[in-house]
N, C-alpha and C positions, 0 to 999 in steps of 0.2 A: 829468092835468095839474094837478090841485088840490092833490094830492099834495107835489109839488115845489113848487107854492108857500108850501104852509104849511110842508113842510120849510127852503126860503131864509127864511120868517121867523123859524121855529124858529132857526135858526142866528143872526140878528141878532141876538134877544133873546136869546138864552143864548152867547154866545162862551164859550170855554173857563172854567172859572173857574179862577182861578192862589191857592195858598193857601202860597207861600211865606215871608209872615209868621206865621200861622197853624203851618205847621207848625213853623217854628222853634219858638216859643216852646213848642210842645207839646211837641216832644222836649227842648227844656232844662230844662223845667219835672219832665220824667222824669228825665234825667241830674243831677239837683241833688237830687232827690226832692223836690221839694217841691208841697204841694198848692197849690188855688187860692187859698186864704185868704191863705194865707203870703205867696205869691208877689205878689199884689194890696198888700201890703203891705210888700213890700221895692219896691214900682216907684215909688217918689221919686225926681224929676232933685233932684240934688245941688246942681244950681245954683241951680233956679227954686223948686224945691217942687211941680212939678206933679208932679198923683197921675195914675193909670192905677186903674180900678175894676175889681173883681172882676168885673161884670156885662157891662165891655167884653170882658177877656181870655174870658171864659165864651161869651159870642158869637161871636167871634174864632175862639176854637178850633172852636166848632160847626158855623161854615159859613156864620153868622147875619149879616145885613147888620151894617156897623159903619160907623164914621164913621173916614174916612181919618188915623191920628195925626199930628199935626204934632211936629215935630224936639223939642219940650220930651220930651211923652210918649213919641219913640221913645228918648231918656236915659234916661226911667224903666224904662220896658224894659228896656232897657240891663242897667241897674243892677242889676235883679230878676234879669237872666238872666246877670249877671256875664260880657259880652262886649263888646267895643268900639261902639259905636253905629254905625258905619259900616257894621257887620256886618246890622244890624237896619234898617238905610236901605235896604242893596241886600234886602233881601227884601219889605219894603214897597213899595219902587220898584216892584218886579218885581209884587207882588199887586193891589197898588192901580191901578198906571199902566203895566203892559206896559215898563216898562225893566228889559232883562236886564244884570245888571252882569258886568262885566269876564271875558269864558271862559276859563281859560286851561290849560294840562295841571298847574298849578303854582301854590299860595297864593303863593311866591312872590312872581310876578308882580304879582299883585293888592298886595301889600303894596310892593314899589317903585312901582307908580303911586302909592299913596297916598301916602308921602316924595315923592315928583317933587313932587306936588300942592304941597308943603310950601316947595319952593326958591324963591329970589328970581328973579325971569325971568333975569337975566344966569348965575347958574349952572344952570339948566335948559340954556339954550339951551347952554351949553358942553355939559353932560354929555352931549344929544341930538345932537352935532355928534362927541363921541368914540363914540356909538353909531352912526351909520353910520358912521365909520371900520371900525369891526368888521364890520357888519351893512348894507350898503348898502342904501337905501331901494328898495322894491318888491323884494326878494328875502325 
C-alpha cells in the first residue's frame, strides 16, 4: 500500500512536463542555424527593448526551471526566431499554463480565428450568423 502512495504523490509533484516553448525555440534556432549567442542577440522586442538572455533561452532549452516570459520577451523571441508572436504565446500557454491552443486539421483555421479576433463586434456577429447559415450550430 505504500507503494501507491508515494506513486499518487509522485504524480502530484511531477505532472507531465510540457516543453512546447522549449522545443520551439530549439528547432527554430536549427532551421535558422543559428547558435545561442547569436540568437540571445537577435531577441530585442522592437517595441520595448526588452532583451531575452542567452542564460534564459540555454535553460529553456535544457529543461532548467525558468521564469514564465511575459508578452515583451515573448516579442523578443519572436523576433529572434523570425515568427509571429502569437505563435510563441500559444506554445508558452501550453508549457507554462496547460492551455492547449486552437486543434484543428488546418493552420488555416487557426489563422481565421485570429482575423475574427481582429473584427469590430457588429461584423463578427454578421460574419458568425453567415456561418451557421452554412454550418448550423451543434452539427
Amino acid at each position: 500500500m505504500a507503494s501507491n502512495d508515494s506513486q499518487a504523490r509522485e504524480s502530484v509533484h511531477n505532472p507531465e512536463r510540457r516543453t512546447q516553448l522549449a522545443d520551439l525555440i530549439r528547432s527554430r534556432r536549427a532551421e535558422l542555424n543559428v547558435g545561442l549567442k547569436a540568437f540571445a542577440e537577435k531577441a530585442i522586442d522592437p517595441a520595448t527593448g526588452t532583451r531575452v538572455t542567452r542564460g534564459w533561452v540555454y535553460r529553456l532549452e535544457q529543461g532548467e526551471p525558468v521564469t514564465p516570459p511575459v508578452y515583451e520577451e515573448l516579442c523578443a523571441l519572436a523576433a529572434a526566431c523570425e515568427l509571429p508572436v502569437e505563435t510563441l504565446q500559444d506554445a508558452a500557454g501550453s508549457q507554462f499554463h496547460g492551455v492547449d491552443p486552437l486543434v484543428s486539421g488546418s493552420s488555416e483555421a487557426k489563422a481565421y480565428v485570429h482575423k475574427l479576433d481582429q473584427l469590430p463586434p457588429d461584423q463578427r456577429e454578421r460574419l458568425l450568423r453567415l456561418i451557421d447559415t452554412l454550418v448550423p450550430p451543434g452539427d
